[in-house]
N, C-alpha and C positions, 0 to 999 in steps of 0.2 A: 895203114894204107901203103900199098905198094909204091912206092917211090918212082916208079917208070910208067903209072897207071895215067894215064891224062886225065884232068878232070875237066868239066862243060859247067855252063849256068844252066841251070833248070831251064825247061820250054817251056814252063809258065812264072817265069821271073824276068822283071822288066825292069830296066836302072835310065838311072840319067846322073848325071853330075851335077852337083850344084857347088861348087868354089869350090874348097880344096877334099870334099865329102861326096861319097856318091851314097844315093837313095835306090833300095831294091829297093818292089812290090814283088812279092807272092799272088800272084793273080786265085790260085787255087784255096790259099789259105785266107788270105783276104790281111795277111800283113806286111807292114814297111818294117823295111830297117835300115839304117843312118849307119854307114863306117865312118871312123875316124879318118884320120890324113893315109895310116900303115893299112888298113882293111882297106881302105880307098885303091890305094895301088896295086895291092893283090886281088882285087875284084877285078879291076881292068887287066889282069894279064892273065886271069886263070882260065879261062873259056879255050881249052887244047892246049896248055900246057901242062905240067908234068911236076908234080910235087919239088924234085930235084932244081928245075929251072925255076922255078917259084923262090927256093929260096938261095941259091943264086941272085938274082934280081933282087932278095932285101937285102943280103949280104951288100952289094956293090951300092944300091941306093941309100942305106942306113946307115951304112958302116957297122953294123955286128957281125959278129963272132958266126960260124956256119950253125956251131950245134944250138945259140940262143934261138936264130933265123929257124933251124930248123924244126924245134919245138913249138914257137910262138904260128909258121906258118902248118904245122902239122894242126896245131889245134882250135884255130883260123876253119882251116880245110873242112875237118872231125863235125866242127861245130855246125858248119852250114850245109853238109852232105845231113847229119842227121836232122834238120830243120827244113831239108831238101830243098835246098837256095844250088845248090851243086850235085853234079851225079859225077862218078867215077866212070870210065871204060877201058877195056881194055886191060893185059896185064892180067898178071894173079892175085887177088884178093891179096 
């Protein structure tokens, strides 16, 4: 994925927080899914931002390395655009 692409939450995915976890629904698919503490904070920040500032933001909160951040958050991204929890826009494929 293009690193400059902004990615969204799906229009038919609804979250909420629950203690240090947040819970998607897939309204269309008809399922949940529970992130950890790391998916947690990358859920809340991804809705228009930008792969780059994404892992930015776990670099500074986590304290890793950019290229672990970067692969851990690319495949984060990967995994929930093709389960369509996230759509990309923008930018060149």
């Amino acid at each position: 994925m293009n690193a400059q692409r902004t990615i969204h939450h799906a229009r038919d995915a609804v979250w909420r927080r629950y203690d240090d976890q947040v819970a998607v629904i897939s309204l269309d698919a008809n399922r949940v899914r529970l992130f950890n503490a790391v998916g947690s904070f990358l859920w809340e920040r991804c809705d228009g931002a930008t792969l780059d500032s994404m892992v930015a933001a776990v670099c500074e909160r986590f304290a890793v390395d950019e290229g672990t951040a970067r692969v851990d958050v690319e495949g984060f991204v990967d995994d929930l655009v093709a389960r369509g929890l996230l759509r990309p826009e923008g930018g060149a494929p």
